[in-house]
C-alpha atoms as a printed R data frame, in Angstrom:
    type eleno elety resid chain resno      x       y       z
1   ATOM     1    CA   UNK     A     1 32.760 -39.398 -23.014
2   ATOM     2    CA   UNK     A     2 30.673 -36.845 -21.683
3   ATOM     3    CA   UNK     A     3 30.594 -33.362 -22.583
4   ATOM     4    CA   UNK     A     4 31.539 -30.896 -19.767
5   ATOM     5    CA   UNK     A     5 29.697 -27.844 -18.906
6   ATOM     6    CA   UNK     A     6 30.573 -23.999 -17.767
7   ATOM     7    CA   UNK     A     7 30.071 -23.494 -14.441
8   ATOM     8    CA   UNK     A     8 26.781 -21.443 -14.335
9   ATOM     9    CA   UNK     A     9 26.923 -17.878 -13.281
10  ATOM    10    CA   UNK     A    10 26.074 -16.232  -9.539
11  ATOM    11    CA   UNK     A    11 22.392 -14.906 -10.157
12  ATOM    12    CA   UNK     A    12 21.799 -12.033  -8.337
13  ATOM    13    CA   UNK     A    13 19.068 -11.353  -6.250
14  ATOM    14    CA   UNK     A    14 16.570  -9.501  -8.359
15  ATOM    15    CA   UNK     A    15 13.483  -7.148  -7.359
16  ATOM    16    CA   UNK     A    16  9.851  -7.843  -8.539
17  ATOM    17    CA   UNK     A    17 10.667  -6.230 -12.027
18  ATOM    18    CA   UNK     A    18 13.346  -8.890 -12.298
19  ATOM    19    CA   UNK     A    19 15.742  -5.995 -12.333
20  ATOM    20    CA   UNK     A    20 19.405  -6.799 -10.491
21  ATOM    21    CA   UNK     A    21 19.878  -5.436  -6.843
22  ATOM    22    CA   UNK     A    22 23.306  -4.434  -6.573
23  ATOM    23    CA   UNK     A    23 23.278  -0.882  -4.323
24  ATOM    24    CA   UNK     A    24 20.755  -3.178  -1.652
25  ATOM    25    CA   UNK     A    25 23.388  -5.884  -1.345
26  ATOM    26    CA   UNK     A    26 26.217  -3.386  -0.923
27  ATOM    27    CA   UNK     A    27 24.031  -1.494   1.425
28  ATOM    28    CA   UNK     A    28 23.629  -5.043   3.836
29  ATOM    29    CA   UNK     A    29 27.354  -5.556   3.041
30  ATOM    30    CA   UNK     A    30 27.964  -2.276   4.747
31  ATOM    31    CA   UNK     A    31 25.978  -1.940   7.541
32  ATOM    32    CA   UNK     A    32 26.202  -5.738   8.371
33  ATOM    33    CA   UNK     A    33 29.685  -5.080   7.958
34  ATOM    34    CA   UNK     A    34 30.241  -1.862  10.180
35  ATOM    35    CA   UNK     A    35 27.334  -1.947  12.508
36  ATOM    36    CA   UNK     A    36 26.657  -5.929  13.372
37  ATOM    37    CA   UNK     A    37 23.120  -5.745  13.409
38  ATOM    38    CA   UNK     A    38 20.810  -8.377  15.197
39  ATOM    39    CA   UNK     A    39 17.981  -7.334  12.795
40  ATOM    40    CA   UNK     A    40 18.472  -5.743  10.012
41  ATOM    41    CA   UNK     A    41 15.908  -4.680   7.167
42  ATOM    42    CA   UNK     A    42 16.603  -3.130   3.465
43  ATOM    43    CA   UNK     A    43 13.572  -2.351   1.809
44  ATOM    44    CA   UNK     A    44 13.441  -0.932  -2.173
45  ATOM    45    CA   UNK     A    45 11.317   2.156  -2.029
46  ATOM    46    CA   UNK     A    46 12.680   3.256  -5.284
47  ATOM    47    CA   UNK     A    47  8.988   1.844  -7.284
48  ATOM    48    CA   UNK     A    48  7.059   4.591  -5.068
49  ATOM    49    CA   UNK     A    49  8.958   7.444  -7.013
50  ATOM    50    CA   UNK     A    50  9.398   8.924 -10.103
51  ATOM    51    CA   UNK     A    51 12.343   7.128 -11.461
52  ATOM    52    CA   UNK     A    52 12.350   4.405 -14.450
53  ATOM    53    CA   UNK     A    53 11.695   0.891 -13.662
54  ATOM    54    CA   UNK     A    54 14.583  -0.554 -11.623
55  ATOM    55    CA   UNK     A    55 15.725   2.182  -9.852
56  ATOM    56    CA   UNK     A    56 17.843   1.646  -6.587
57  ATOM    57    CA   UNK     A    57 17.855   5.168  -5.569
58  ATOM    58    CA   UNK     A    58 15.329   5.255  -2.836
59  ATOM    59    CA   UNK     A    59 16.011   2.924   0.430
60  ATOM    60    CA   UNK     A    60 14.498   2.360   3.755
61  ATOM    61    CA   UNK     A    61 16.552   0.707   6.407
62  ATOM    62    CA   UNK     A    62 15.655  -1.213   9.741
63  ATOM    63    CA   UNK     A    63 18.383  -1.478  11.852
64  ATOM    64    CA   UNK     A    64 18.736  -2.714  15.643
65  ATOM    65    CA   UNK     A    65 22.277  -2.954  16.916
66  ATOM    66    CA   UNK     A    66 24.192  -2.349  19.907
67  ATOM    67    CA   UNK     A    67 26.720   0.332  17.957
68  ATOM    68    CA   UNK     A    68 23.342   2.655  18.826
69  ATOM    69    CA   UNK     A    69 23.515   2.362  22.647
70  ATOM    70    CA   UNK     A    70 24.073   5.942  24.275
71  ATOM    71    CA   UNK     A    71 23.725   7.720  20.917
72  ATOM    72    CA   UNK     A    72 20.787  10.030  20.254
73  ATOM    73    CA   UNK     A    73 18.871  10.154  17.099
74  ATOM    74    CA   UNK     A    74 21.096  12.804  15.285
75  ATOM    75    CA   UNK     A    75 24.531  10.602  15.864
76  ATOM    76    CA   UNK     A    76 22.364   7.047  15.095
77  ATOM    77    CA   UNK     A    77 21.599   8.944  11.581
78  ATOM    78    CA   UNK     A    78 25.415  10.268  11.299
79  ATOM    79    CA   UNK     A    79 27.013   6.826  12.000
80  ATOM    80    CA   UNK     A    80 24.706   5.428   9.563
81  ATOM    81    CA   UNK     A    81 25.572   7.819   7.193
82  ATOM    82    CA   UNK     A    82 29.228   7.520   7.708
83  ATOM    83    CA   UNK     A    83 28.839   3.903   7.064
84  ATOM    84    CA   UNK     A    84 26.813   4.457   3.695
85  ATOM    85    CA   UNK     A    85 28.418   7.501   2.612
86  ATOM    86    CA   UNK     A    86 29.838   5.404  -0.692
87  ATOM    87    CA   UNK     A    87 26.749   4.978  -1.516
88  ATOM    88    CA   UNK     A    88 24.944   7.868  -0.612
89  ATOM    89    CA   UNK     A    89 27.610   9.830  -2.872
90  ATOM    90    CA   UNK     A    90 26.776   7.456  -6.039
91  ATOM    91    CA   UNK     A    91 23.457   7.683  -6.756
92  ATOM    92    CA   UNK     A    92 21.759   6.765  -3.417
93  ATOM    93    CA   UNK     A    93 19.300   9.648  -3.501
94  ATOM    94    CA   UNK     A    94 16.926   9.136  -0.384
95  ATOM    95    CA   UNK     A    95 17.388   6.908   2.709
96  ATOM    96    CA   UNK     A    96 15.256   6.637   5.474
97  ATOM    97    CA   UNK     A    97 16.281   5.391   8.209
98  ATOM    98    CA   UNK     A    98 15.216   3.605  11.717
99  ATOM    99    CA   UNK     A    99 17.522   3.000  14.223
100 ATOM   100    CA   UNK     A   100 17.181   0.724  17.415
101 ATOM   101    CA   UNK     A   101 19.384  -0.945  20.035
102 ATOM   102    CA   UNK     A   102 18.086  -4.372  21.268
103 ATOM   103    CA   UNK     A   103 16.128  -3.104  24.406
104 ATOM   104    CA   UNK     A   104 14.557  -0.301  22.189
105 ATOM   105    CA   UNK     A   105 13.700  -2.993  19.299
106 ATOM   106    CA   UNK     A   106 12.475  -5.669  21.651
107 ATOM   107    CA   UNK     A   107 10.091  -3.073  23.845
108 ATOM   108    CA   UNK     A   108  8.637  -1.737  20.401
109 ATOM   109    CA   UNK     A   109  9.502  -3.542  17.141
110 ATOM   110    CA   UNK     A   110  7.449  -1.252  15.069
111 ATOM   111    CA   UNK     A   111  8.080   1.174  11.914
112 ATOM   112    CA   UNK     A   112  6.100   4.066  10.340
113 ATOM   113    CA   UNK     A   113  5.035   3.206   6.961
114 ATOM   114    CA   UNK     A   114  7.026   5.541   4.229
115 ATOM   115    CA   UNK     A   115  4.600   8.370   3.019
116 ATOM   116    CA   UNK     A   116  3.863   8.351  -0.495
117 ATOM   117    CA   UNK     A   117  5.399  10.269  -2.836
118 ATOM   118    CA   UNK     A   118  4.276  13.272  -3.930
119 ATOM   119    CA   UNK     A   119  6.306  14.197  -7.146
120 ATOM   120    CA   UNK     A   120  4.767  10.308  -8.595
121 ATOM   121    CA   UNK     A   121  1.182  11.422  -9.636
122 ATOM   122    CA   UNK     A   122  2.776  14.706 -10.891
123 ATOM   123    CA   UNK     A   123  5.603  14.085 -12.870
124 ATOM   124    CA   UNK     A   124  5.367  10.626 -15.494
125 ATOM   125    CA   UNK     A   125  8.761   8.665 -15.538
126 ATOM   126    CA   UNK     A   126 10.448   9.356 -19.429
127 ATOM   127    CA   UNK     A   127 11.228   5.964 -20.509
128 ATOM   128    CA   UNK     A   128 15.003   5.634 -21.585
């Protein structure tokens, strides 16, 4: 006879610390979701700041879709907003974001780098 075994659980993606990345798969949920992006990027900035090992409270977001077409830069960062406002209102504390059609992505697919952060070398992260 041969023994059975339980079904092994769903691993979620982790981030270099190993730690789970829930809020960055509910943020591609979303804006995959809502906005239909042909390129989309979600990028953990939450290491560059002062917050314990882990964090998912600092985000930078690529995103090139056609919901942008005929918007300016103010209604690109409302709509994506809107569409991450769960998140923004528990415990998403910074998002940066870049926003592109196709035409605009395909001329210059190009992003600042983020800045460092400022309140890192000053202020040590209290272990919990």
């Amino acid at each position: 006879m041969v023994a059975s075994r339980a079904a092994e659980p769903c691993q979620e993606p982790t981030n270099v610390l190993g730690f789970g990345m829930l809020r960055q798969r509910r943020i591609e949920e979303l804006l995959r979701g809502k906005l239909s992006p042909s390129h989309l990027e979600i990028h953990n900035e939450s290491h560059n700041h002062s917050v314990r090992p882990g964090s998912e409270t600092h985000f930078k977001v690529v995103v090139v879709s056609e919901a942008f077409r005929g918007l300016n830069r103010i209604a690109r960062h409302r709509l994506t907003h809107t569409v991450l406002e769960s998140e923004l209102s528990s415990g998403l504390h910074a998002l940066t974001s870049s926003m592109f059609t196709s035409d605009e992505w395909s001329a210059s697919p190009t992003v600042l780098a983020s800045p460092e952060c400022e309140s890192k070398a000053k202020r040590p992260v209290v272990p919990s």
